[in-house]
N, C-alpha and C positions, 0 to 999 in steps of 0.2 A: 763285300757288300752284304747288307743283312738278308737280302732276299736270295742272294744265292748260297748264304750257309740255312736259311731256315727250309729251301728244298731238300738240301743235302741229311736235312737230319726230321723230317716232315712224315716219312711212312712209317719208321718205328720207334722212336718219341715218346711222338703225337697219339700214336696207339696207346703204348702204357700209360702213358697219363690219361688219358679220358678212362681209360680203366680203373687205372688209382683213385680217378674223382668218384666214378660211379661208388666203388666200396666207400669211402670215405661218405656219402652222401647219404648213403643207406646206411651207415655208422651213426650219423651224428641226428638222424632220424628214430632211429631206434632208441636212444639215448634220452630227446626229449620227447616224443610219445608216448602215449601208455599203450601196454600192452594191447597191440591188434589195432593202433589205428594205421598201421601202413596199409593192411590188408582190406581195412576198409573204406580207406584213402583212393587204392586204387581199385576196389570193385565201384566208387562213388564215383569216378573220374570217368570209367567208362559208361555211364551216362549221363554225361556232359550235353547240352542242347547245340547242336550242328549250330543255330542261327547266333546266339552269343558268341560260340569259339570264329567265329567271321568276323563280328563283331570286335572283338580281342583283337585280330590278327589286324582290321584296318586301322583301327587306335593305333596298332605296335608301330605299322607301315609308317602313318603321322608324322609320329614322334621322331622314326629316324629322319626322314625328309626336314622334319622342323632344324634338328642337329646339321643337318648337310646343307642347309639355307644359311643358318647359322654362321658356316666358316665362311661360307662363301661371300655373305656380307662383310666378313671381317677383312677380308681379300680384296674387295672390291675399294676398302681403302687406300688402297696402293693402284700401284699399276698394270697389276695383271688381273685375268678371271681365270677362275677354275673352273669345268663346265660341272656342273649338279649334278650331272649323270655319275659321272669323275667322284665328286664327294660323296654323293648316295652310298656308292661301290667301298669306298675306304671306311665309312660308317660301319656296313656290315662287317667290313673284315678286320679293323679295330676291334670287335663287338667278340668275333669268332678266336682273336687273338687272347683276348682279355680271358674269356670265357675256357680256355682250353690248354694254355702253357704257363708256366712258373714265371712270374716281371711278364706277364702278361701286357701290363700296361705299357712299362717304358719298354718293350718292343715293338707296343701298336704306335707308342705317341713319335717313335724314330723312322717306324715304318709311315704313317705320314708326314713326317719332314721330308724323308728320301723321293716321296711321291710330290710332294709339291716343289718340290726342286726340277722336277721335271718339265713342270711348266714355268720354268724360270722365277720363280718368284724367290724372290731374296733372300738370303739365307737370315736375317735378323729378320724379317718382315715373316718370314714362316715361323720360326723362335716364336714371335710375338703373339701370331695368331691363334697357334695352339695354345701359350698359357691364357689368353684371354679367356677364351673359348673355356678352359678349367675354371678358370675366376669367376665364368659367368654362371657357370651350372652349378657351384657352388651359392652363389648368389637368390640366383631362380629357384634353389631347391629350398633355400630358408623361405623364403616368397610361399610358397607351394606350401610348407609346413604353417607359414603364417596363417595363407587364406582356411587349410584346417583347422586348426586351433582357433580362430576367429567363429567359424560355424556353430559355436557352442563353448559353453563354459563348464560342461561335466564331462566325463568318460575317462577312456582308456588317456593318461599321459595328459591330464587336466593341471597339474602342477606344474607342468612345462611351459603352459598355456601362455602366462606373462613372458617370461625370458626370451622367449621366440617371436612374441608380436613387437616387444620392446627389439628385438633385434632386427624385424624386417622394416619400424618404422623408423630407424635408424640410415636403413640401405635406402629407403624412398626419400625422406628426408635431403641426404646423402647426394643423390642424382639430381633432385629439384633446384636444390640450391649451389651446387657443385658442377651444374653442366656449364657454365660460361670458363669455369678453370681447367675441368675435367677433357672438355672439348679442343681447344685451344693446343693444351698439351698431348692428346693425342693426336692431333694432324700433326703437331712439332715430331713428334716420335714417327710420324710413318714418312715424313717428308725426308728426316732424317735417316729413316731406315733402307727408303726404297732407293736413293741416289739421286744423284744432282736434278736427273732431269725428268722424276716423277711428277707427275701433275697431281698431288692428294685432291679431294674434293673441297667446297668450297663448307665453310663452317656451322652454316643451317643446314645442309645434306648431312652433315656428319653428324649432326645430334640428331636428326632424324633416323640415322641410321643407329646411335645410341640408343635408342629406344625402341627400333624394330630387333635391335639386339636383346633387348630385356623380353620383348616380346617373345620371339623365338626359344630365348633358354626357359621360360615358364612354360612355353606350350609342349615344348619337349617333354618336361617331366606330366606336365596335368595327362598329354595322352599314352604314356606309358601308364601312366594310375589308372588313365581311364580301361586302360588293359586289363589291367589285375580286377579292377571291380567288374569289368563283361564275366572275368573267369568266375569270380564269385557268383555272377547271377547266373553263369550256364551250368553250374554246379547246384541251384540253389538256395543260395546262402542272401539275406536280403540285411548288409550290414548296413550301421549310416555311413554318408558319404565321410563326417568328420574322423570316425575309426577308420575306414580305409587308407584316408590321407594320412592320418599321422601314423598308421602301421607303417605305410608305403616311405614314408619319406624315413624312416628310424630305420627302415633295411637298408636305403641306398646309404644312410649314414655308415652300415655297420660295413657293408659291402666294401669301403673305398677302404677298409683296415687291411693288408694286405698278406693276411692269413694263406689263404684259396685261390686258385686262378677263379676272376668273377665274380667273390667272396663265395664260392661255392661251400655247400652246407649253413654259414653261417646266416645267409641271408633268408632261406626258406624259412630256418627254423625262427629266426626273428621275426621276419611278416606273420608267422604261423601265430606266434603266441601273441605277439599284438592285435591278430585279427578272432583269436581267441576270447583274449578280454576285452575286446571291442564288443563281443557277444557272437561270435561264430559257435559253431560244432567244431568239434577236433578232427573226427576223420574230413569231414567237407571244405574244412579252410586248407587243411594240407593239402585235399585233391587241387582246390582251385590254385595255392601257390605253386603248386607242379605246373599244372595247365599254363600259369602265365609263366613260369619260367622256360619252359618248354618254347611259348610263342616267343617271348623277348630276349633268349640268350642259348638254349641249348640248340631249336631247331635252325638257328641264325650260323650255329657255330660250321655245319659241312657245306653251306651256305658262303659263307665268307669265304672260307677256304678253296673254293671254288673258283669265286671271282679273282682271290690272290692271285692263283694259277694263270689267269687268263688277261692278267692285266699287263700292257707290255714294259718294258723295262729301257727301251732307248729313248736316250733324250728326244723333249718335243720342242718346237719354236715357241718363243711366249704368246701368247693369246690375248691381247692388251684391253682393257678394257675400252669399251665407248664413250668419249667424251659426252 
């Protein structure tokens, strides 16, 4: 089982690699900074405004919550529930996986299937809801770049501007006119996935739930941005909101390349410079992408790790949902 080889090899690891990352992060910092802006990155970060870095931290809180509603509405298609408390907890420790070991990801995405089998839920019906779940955020995050790029028509990534709104009104388009097929074939697939004697939900519930899906993966990514921009203002730095976004959504772009456990290094240094030509300072944008990486992925990482330890590992009875 994955959980009992990732204890077995969890104390010393786990150690070198957060080390390796550390050098490597402070490598690839050094390299696109100029001289002395680390030093004045981190004298700028320690005076950071207590009330924004809360700020940051409840945004961060949101977004995971939005993600852990997220699956669980996916779940609610079928015949069982996961309890939110349950998805919250795998949220973080996905986050802390990703963010801290090599396949970072397809260890978090295996270690949530092994947990959701716990609560009986189907083996295709779990398959399902995690790539959904990837389709979606992929989706929401073009959405997110779109509502950016829409805010204006100059700045930082204004060439982008068309291709990106041409592509999210493509995805709206796409749902408007696509949910009587779209829908349909999804209750086909969970009716067929969950077993003979699933009750899926009835076909208005399901496109309502289509759409508090869209809902959820947008609000995800908007209050992790709205993270990063409390960091810039507790640092600050008074960018527009349209450089934030599209700095913010071209990191998480760079981030899913699977260089880095978390795209570590490669993702600072890209919000950096896009928040840069956005019109940032160099030492102050750095401080603040520390600061929100710190809130949305490093301080998350002994965090998760935590809750892995403590989460149990004996099958549970299913938990069916309420008609």
């Amino acid at each position: 089982m994955l959980d009992r080889a990732l204890r077995e090899r969890l104390p010393l690891r786990e150690l070198r690699i957060a080390g390796t990352l550390a050098v490597l992060g402070v490598g690839v910092y050094l390299v696109v900074a100029r001289h002395g802006s680390i030093e004045r990155a981190l004298s700028t970060l320690g005076r950071a405004q207590p009330g924004w870095i809360a700020v940051a931290v409840a945004a961060e809180l949101v977004s995971l919550a939005c993600y852990a509603a997220l699956v669980r509405v996916l779940l609610q298609l079928g015949p069982v529930s996961v309890p939110f408390r349950t998805l919250f907890s795998l949220t973080v420790i996905g986050i802390a996986m990703i963010n801290s070991i090599p396949g970072g990801l397809a260890i978090s995405t295996v270690y949530w299937y092994e947990q959701l089998r716990r609560y009986s839920v189907p083996r295709p019906v779990a398959a399902f809801a995690l790539l959904l779940s990837s389709l979606l955020g992929i989706v929401t995050l073009v959405l997110l770049a779109a509502g950016g790029f829409a805010a204006g028509s100059h700045g930082f990534g204004a060439g982008a501007r068309f291709p990106v709104l041409g592509v999210a009104a493509a995805i709206v388009i796409a749902v408007v006119l696509g949910r009587r097929r779209f829908v349909p074939a999804a209750l086909w697939a969970v009716r067929r996935l969950s077993g003979p004697d699933a009750a899926p939900p009835e076909q208005t519930v399901a496109a309502n739930h289509l759409v508090l899906l869209l809902v959820l993966g947008f609000l995800n990514w908007l209050f992790d941005a709205a993270a990063l921009y409390a960091a810039l203002v507790a640092i600050g730095q008074t960018i527009p909101v349209r450089g934030v976004v599209v700095a913010y959504t071209l990191g998480q772009l760079v981030s899913a390349i699977p260089i880095l456990p978390g795209g570590g290094g490669t993702i600072e240094a890209t919000m950096s410079a896009g928040l840069v030509v956005a019109g940032g300072t160099d030492a102050a944008v750095i401080a603040a992408v520390l600061l929100y990486r710190v809130i949305s992925a490093w301080a998350l990482v002994p965090l998760g790790w935590g809750l892995w330890r403590t989460m149990p590992n004996a099958p549970l009875e299913p938990a069916v949902a309420p008609a």
